[in-house]
C-alpha positions as CSV (number, residue, x, y, z in Angstrom):
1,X,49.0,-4.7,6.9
2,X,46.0,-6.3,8.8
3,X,46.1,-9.6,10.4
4,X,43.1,-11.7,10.3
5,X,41.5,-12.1,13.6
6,X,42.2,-8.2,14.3
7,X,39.5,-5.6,15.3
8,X,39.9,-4.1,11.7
9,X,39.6,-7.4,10.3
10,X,36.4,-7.8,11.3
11,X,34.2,-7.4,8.0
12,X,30.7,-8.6,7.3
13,X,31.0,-10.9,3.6
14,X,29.4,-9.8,0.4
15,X,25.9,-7.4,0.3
16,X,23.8,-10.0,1.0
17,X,25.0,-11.1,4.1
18,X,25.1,-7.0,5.4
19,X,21.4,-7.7,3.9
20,X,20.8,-10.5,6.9
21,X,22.5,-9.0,9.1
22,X,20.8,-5.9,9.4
23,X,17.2,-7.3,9.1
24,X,18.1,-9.7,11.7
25,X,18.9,-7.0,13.8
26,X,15.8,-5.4,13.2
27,X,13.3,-8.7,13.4
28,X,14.6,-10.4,16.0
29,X,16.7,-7.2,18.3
30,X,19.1,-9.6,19.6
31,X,21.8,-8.3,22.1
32,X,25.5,-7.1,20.4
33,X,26.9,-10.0,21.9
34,X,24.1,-12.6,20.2
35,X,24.6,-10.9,16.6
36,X,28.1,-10.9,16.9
37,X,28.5,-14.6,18.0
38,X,26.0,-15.2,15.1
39,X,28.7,-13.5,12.4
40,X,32.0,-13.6,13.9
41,X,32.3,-10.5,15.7
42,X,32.5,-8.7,18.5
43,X,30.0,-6.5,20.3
44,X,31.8,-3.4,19.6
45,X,31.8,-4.0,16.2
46,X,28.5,-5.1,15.8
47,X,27.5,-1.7,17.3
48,X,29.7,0.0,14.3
49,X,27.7,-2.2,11.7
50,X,24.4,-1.7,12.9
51,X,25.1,2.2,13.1
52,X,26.5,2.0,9.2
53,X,23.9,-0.3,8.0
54,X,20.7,0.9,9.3
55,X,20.6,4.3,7.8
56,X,22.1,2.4,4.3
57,X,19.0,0.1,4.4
58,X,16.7,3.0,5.6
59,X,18.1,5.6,2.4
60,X,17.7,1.9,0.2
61,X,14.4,1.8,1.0
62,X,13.3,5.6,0.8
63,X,11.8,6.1,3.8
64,X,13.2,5.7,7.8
65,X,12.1,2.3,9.0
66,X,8.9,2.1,11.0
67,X,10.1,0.2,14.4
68,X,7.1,-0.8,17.1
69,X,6.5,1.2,20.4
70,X,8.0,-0.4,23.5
71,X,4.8,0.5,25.0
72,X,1.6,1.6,24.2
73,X,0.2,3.3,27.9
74,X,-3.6,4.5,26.8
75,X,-6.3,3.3,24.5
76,X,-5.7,6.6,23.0
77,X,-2.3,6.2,21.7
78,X,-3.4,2.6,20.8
79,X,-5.8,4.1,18.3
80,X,-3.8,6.7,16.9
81,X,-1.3,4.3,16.0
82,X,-3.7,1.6,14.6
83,X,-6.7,4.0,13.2
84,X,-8.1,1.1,11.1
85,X,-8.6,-0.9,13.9
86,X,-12.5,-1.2,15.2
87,X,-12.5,-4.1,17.9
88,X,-9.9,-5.2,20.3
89,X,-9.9,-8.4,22.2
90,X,-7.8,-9.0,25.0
91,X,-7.1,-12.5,26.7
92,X,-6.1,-12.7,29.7
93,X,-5.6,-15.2,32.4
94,X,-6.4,-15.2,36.1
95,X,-3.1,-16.5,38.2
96,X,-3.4,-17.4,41.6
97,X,-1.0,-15.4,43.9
98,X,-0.4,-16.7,47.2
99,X,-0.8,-14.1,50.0
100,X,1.4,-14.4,53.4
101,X,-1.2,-16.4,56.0
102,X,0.1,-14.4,58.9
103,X,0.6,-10.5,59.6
104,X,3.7,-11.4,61.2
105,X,5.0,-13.1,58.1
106,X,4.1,-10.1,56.2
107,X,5.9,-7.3,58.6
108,X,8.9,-9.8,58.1
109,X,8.9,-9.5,54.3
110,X,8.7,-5.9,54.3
111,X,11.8,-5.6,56.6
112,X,14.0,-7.8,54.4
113,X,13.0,-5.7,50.7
């Protein structure tokens, strides 16, 4: 018999909260500990859910789900992962960075990294 409150207590409601749950995951990629304070469970079962649900959702949808790159590191892969795109703007903003006014003060930072 299970008590509630248990480990193997620990169940997400009806479909359509499993529904939220794992394109919450997916949207917003919170940590284990975020999603599980968000649903009422723990970390380690969040992990279990997200490992059962995703490749439900992805076999629900017919195809694997299409997640972003971390990092795009060269125009080229930038292009072969957008090919429709033509022009690319990018904004950036100049930041001041203050610079150590003596070499002293410098050899002194170096020693203490």
């Amino acid at each position: 018999m299970l008590v509630c409150g248990s480990l193997d207590c620990q169940l997400i409601g009806d479909s359509i909260d499993k529904l939220l749950f794992i394109l919450l995951y997916l949207k917003c990629y919170p940590t284990y500990d975020l999603q599980g304070l968000l649903f009422g469970l723990d970390r380690t079962r969040v992990c279990r859910w997200v490992k059962i649900l995703l490749p439900v959702l992805e076999m629900t949808l017919g195809r694997e789900c299409v997640l972003p790159a971390r990092q795009i590191r060269s125009a080229e892969e930038f292009f072969r992962a957008f090919p429709g795109v033509k022009d690319v703007f990018i904004d950036g903003t100049e930041r001041p960075v203050q610079k150590p006014k003596s070499v002293l003060l410098n050899s002194e930072i170096r020693v203490f990294r």
